[in-house]
Structure formats: structure tokens, C-alpha cells
N, C-alpha and C positions, 0 to 999 in steps of 0.2 A: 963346708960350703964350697961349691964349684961355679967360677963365675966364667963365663964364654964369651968370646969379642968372633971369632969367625962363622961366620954367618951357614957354611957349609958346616959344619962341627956342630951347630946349637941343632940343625938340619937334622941331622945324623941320630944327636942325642935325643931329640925330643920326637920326633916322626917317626925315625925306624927302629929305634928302640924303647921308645916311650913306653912300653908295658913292661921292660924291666925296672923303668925308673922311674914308674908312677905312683910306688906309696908315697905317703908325706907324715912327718911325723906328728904327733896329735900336740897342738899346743891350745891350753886351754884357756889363757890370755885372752889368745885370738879368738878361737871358738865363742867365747860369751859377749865379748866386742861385736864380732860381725855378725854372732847370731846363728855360725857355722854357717855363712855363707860368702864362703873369701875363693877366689878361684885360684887366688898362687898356693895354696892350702887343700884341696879339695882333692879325693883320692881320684882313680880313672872311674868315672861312674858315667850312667851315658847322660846325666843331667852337666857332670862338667864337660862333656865331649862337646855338648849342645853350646853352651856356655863358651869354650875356647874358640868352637866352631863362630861365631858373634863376633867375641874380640877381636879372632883372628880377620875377619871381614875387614871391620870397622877401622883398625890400625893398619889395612893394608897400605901399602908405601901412596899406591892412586886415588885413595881417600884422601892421607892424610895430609897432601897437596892441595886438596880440594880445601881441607879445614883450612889450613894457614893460610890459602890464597884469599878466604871469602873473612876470616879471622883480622887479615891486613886490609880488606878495604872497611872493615868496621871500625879498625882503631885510625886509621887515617878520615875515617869521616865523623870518628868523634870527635879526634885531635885538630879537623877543619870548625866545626861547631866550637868546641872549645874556645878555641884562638879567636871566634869572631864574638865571644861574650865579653870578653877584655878591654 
């Protein structure tokens, strides 16, 4: 297992050489768990290209500000409800 912290390096690895390091090895655990449908697991096929193409959206840094921001004004307006049932 190779784990990566810089962000140019994971860049590298997974973008412009992603098709040499795209098999995965078959774990059958997984496969009957998720049903063979796990995307950290999933060889290059164009269903995971679609699929990374998604996450990759969805987790982008300007969403995920967007989550946490609208995330914090719901726990602070449950945590204001809460406090006034007391």
C-alpha cells in the first residue's frame, strides 16, 4: 500500500499515469459486500471514469465549503431549538 499526503504527487499518480495504476486487485469480501460496486475497488472502466468523474465534482474543495457552511448553520439552528426546549 502507497499512501500520498502531496497533493501534486497524488496529481501525477493518479491523472497522468492513472492507466498504468489502474488494475485493483479482486478482493472478494468486498465484491459480495458492495455487490461489486465500490469505486476505491473498481478497475479503469468508462462506468468508473463516470463514477470518479461525480465524486470528483461533488468533493471538490468549492462544494465542500458550500457543505460545511449550510452543515453549520443547521447544527447551530438545531443546537438554538434544542437550548429553548430546556
Amino acid at each position: 500500500m502507497i499512501v500520498l499526503y502531496d497533493r501534486r504527487a497524488i496529481h501525477e499518480l493518479l491523472d497522468k499515469r492513472g492507466t498504468i495504476y489502474s488494475e485493483r486487485p479482486v478482493d472478494h469480501v468486498v465484491s459480495v459486500v458492495t455487490n461489486g460496486d465500490n469505486l476505491a475497488f473498481m478497475d479503469s472502466t468508462p462506468l468508473w471514469r463516470n463514477q470518479r468523474k461525480i465524486a470528483s465534482h461533488a468533493l471538490a474543495v468549492r462544494f465542500v465549503v458550500i457543505y460545511c457552511h449550510g452543515l453549520d448553520q443547521l447544527l447551530n439552528k438545531t443546537a438554538t431549538h434544542v437550548g429553548r426546549e430546556r
